[in-house]
MARMARRO-225837 format. One record per residue (C-alpha): residue number from 1; residue in three letters; x, y, z. Coordinates in Angstrom, 3 decimals. Example, Ala and Ser with C-alpha at 12.3 -4.5 7.8 and 13.67 -1.06 7.14 Angstrom:
<r num="1" residu="ALA" u="12.300" v="-4.500" w="7.800"/>
<r num="2" residu="SER" u="13.670" v="-1.060" w="7.140"/>
END
This chain:
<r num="1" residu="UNK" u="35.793" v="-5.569" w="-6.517"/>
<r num="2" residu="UNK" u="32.378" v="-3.923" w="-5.326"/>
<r num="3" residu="UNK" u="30.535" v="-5.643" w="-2.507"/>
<r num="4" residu="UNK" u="27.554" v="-6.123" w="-3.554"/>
<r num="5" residu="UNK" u="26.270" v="-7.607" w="-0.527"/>
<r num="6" residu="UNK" u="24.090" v="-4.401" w="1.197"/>
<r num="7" residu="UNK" u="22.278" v="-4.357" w="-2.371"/>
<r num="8" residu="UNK" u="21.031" v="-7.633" w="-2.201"/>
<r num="9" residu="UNK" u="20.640" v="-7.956" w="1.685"/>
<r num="10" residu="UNK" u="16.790" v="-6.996" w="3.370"/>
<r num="11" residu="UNK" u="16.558" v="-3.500" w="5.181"/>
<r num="12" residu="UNK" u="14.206" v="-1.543" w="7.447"/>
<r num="13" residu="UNK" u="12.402" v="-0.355" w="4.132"/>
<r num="14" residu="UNK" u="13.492" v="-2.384" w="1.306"/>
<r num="15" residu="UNK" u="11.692" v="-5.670" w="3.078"/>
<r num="16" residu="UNK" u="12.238" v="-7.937" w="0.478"/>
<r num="17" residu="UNK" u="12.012" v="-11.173" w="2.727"/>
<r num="18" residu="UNK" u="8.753" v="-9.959" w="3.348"/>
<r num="19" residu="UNK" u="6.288" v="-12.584" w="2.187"/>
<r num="20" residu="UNK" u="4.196" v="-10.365" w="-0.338"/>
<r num="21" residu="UNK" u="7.145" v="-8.938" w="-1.431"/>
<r num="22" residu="UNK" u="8.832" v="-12.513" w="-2.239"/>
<r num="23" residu="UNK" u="5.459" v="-13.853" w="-3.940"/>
<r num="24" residu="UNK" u="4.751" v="-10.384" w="-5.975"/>
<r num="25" residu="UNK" u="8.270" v="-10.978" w="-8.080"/>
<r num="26" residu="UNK" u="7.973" v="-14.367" w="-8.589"/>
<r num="27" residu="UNK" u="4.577" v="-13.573" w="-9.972"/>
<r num="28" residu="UNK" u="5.987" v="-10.588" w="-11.962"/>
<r num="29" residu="UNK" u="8.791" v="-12.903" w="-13.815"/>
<r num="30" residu="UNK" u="6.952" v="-15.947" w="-14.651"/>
<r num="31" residu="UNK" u="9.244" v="-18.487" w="-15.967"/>
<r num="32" residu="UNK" u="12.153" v="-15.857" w="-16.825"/>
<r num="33" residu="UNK" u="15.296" v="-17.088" w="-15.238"/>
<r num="34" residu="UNK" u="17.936" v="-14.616" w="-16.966"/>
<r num="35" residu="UNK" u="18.337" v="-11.346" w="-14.639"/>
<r num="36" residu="UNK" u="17.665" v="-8.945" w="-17.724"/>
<r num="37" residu="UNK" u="14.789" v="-10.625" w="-18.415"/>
<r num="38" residu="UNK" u="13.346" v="-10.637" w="-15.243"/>
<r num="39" residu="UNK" u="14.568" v="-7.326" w="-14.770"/>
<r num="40" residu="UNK" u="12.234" v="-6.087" w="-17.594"/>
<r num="41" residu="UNK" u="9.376" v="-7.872" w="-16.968"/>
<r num="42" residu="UNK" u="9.865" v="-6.582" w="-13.214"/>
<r num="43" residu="UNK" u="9.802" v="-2.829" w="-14.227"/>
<r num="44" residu="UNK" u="6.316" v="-3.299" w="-16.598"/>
<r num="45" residu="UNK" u="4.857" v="-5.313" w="-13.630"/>
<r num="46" residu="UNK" u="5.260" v="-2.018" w="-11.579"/>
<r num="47" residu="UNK" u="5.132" v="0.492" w="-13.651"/>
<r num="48" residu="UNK" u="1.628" v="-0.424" w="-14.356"/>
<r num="49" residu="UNK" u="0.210" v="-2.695" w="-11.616"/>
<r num="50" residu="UNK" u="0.549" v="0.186" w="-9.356"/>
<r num="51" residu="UNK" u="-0.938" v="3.761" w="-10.578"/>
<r num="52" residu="UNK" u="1.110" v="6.966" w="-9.776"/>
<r num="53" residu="UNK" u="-0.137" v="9.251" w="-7.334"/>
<r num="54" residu="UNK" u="1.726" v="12.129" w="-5.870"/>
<r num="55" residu="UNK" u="-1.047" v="12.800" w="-3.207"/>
<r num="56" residu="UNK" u="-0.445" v="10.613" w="-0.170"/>
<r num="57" residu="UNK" u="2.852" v="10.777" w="0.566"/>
<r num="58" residu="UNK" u="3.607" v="8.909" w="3.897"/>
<r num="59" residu="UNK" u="6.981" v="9.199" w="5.495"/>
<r num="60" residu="UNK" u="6.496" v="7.269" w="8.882"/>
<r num="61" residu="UNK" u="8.449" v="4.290" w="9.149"/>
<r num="62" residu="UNK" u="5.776" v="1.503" w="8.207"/>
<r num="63" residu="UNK" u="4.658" v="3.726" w="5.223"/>
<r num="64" residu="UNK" u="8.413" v="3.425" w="3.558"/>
<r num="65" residu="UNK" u="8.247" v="-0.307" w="3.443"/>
<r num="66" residu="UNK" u="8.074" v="-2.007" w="0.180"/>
<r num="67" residu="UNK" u="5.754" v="-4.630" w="1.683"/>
<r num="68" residu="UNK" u="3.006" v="-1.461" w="2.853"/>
<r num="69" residu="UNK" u="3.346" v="0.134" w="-0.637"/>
<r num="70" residu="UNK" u="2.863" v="-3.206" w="-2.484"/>
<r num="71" residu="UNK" u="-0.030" v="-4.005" w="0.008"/>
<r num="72" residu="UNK" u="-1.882" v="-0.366" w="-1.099"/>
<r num="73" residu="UNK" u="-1.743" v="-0.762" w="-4.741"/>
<r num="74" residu="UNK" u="-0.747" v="2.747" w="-5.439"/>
<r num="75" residu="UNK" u="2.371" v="4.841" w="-5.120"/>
<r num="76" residu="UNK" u="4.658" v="7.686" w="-6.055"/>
<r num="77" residu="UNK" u="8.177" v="7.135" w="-7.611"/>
<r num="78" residu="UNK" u="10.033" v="6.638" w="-4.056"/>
<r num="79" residu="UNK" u="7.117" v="3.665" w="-3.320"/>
<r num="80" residu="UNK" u="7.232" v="2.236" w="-6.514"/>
<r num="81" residu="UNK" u="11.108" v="2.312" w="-6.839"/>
<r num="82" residu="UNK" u="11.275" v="0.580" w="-3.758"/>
<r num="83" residu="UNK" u="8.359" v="-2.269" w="-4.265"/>
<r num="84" residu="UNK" u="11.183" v="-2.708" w="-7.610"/>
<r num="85" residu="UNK" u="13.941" v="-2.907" w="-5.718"/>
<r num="86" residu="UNK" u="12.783" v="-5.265" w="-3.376"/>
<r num="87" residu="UNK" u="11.704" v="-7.481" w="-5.529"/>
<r num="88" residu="UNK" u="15.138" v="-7.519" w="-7.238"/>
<r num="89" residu="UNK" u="16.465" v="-8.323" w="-4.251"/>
<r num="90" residu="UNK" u="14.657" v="-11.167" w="-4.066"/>
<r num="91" residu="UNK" u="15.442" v="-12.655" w="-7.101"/>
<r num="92" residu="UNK" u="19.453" v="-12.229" w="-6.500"/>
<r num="93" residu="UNK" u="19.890" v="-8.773" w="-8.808"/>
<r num="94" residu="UNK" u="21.578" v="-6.078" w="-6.950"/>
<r num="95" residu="UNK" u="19.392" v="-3.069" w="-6.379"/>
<r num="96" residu="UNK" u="19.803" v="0.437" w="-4.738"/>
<r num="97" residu="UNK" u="18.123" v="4.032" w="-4.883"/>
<r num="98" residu="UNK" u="18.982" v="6.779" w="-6.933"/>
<r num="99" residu="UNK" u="17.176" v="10.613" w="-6.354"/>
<r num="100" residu="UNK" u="17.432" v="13.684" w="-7.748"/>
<r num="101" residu="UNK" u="15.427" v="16.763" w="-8.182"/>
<r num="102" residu="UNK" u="13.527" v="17.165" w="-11.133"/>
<r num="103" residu="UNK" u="11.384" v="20.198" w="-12.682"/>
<r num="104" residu="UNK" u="8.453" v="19.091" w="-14.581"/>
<r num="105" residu="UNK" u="7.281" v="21.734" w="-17.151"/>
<r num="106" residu="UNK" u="3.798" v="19.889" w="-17.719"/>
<r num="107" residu="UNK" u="3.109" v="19.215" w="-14.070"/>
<r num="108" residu="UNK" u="-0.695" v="19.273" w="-13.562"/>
<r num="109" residu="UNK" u="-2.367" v="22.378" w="-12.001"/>
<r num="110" residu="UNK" u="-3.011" v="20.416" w="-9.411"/>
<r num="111" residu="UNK" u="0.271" v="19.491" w="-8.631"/>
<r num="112" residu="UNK" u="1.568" v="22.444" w="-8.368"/>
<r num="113" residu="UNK" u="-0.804" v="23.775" w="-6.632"/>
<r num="114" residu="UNK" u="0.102" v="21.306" w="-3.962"/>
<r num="115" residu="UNK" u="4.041" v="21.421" w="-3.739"/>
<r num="116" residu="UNK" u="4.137" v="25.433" w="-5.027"/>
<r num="117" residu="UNK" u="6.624" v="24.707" w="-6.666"/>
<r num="118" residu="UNK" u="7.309" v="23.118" w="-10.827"/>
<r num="119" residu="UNK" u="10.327" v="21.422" w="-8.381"/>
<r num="120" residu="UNK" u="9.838" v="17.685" w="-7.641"/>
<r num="121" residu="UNK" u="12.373" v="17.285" w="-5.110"/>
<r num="122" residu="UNK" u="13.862" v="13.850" w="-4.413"/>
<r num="123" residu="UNK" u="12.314" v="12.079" w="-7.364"/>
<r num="124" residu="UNK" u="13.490" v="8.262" w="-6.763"/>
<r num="125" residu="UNK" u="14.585" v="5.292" w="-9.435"/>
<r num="126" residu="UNK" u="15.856" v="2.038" w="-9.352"/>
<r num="127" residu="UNK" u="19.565" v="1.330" w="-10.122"/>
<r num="128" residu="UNK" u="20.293" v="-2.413" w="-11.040"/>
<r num="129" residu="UNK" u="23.191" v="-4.097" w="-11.216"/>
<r num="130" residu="UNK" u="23.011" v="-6.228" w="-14.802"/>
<r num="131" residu="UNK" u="25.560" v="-7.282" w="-17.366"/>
<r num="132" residu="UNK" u="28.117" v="-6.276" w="-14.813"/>
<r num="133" residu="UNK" u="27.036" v="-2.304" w="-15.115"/>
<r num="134" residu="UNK" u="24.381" v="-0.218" w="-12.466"/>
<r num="135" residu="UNK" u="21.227" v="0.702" w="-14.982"/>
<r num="136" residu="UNK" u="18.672" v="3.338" w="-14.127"/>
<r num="137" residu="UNK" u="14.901" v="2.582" w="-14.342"/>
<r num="138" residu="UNK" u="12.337" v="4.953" w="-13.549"/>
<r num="139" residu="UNK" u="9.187" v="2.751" w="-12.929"/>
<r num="140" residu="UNK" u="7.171" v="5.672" w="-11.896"/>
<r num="141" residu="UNK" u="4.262" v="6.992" w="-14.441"/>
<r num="142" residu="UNK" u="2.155" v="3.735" w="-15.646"/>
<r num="143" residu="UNK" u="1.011" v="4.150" w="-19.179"/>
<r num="144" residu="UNK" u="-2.260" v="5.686" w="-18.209"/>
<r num="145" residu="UNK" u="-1.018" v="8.218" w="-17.131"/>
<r num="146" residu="UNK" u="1.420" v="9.286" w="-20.005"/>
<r num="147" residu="UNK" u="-1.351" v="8.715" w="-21.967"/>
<r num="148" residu="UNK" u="-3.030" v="11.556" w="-20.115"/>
<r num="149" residu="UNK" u="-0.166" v="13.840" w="-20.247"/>
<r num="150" residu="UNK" u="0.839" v="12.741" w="-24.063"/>
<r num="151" residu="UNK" u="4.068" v="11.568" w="-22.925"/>
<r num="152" residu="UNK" u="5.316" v="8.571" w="-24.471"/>
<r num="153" residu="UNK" u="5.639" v="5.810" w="-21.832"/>
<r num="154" residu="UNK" u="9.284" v="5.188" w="-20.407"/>
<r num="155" residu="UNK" u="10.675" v="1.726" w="-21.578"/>
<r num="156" residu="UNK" u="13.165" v="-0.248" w="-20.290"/>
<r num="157" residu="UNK" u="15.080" v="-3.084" w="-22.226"/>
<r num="158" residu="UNK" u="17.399" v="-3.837" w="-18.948"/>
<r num="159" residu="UNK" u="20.658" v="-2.598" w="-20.737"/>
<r num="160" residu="UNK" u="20.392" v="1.266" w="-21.203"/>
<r num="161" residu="UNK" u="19.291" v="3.321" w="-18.533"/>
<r num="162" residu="UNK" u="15.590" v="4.726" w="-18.303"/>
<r num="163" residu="UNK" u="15.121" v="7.715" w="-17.111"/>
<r num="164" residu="UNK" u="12.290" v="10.804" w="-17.675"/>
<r num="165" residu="UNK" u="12.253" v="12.284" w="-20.863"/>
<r num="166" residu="UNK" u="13.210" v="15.397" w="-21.664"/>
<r num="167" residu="UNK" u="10.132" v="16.568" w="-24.431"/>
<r num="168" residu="UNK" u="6.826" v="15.590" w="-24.410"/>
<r num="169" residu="UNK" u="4.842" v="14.171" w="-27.445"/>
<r num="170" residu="UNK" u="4.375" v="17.776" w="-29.138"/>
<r num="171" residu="UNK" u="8.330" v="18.181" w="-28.441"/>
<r num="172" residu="UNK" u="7.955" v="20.623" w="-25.823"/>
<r num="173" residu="UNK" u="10.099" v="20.394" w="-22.434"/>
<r num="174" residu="UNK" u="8.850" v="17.832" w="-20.013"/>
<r num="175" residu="UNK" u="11.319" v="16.930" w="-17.452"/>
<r num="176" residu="UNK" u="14.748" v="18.374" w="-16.099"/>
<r num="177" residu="UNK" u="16.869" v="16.967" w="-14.121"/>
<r num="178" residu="UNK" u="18.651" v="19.467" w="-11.754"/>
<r num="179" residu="UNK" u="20.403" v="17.954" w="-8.925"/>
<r num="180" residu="UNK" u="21.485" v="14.688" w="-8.054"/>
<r num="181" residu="UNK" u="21.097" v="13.539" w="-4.461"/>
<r num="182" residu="UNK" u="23.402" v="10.602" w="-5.374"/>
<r num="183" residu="UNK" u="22.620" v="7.158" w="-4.453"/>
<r num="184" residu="UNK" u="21.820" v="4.486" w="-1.401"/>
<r num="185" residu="UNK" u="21.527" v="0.959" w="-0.349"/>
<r num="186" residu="UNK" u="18.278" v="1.504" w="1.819"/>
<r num="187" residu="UNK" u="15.755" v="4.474" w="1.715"/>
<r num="188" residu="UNK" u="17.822" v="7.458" w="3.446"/>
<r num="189" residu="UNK" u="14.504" v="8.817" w="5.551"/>
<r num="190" residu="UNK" u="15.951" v="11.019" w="7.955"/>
<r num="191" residu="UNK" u="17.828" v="12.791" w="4.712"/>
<r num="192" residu="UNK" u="14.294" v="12.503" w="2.877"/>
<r num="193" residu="UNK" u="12.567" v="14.309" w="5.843"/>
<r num="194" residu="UNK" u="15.351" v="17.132" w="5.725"/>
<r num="195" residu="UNK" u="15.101" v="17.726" w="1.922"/>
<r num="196" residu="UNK" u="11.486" v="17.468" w="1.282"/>
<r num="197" residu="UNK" u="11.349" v="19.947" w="4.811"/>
<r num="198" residu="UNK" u="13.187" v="22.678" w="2.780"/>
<r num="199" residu="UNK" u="11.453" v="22.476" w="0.177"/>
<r num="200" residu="UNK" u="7.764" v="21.711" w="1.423"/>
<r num="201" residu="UNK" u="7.624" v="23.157" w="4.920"/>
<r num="202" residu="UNK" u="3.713" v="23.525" w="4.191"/>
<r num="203" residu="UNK" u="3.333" v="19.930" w="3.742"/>
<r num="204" residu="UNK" u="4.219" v="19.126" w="6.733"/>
<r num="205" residu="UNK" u="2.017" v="17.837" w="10.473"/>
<r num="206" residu="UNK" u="3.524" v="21.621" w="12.013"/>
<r num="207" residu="UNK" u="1.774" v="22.958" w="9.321"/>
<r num="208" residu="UNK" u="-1.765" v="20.707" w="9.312"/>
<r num="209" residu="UNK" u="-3.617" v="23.674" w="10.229"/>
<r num="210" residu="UNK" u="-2.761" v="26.257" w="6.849"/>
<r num="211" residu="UNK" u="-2.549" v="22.850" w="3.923"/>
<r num="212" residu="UNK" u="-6.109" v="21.802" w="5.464"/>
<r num="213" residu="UNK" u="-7.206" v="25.265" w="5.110"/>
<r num="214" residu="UNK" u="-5.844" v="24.948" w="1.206"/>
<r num="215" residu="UNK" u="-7.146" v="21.473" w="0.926"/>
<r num="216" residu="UNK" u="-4.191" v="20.019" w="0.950"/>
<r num="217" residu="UNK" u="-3.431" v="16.453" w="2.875"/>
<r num="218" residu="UNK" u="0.428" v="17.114" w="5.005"/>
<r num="219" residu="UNK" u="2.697" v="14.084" w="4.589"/>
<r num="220" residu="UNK" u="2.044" v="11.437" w="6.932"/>
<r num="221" residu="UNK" u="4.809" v="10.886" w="9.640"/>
END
């Protein structure tokens, strides 16, 4: 039998004895008492409570906590993954991290711009453990902001996994998936670092001097 017991436990970044952390998914379930419910009403609570944004990415120890992503409001799929998998912790569902690279094919100019690259390396979801099966849920883009790129919102009914659609709403491609970094118990940041190195090397402090020159922000560290 699995041990689930590293999936449910607090860690160095998924703080889920933290005290906001505790009170945010108590808050996000209401009443619910059965896991997939909770579950469900746990993924809407941060898919949309907390915009996306791609644009402040900060990588230092303190900046990977659940507790400091909850506690600025905003976040991009790693953050947000985590502030859901901390809470699930808390409210005895087994959680753990899933990444993989994706390439968008409607990324904003912007975006792109940035990373120079259509690659979004290291995208992170949720993986729950409910009705004795691990389920995917990518909490990531709120509906705002699918409205904006006329993608349809990704649901999640706590049974089948969620993950970023393939088409957009005029059925052209949106998102592939093309490499799976497999999956962890706590945020793997010294991995993170080496992956998002190879494939950013201009986003990061060693490089402050050319992104600022290109108006770009480096991650923090």
């Amino acid at each position: 039998m699995e041990d689930f017991s590293k999936y449910l436990a607090p860690t160095e970044f998924v703080d889920s004895d933290n005290p906001t952390i505790v009170a945010f998914a108590y808050k996000s379930v209401g009443t619910s008492t059965a896991p997939i419910e909770q579950a469900v009403k746990l993924y809407y609570a941060v898919r949309d409570h907390f915009p996306y944004n791609p644009y402040e990415v900060d990588l230092s120890k303190h900046g990977l906590k659940a507790s400091t992503a909850l506690a600025r409001g905003y976040g991009y799929c790693v953050e947000k993954a985590n502030i859901m998998a901390a809470c699930a912790r808390v409210l005895g569902i087994p959680s753990r991290f899933g990444f993989a690279d994706v390439r968008n094919h409607v990324g904003t100019g912007k975006l792109m711009e940035v990373l120079k690259s259509d690659v979004m390396a290291l995208h992170g979801y949720v993986e729950l453990y409910l009705n004795e099966k691990w389920v995917k849920a990518t909490p990531a883009f709120n509906k705002a902001l699918c409205e904006k790129l006329n993608v349809a919102p990704l649901e999640f009914n706590g049974k089948d996994d969620s993950i970023f659609q393939e088409n957009d709403g005029d059925g052209g491609r949106f998102m592939e998936y093309v490499y799976d970094h497999g999956t962890y118990a706590d945020l793997p940041r010294e991995y993170m670092i080496q992956v998002l190195r190879n494939h950013y090397p201009h986003l990061f402090p060693e490089n402050a001097d050319a992104a600022a020159a290109a108006g770009m922000a480096v991650f923090k560290m």
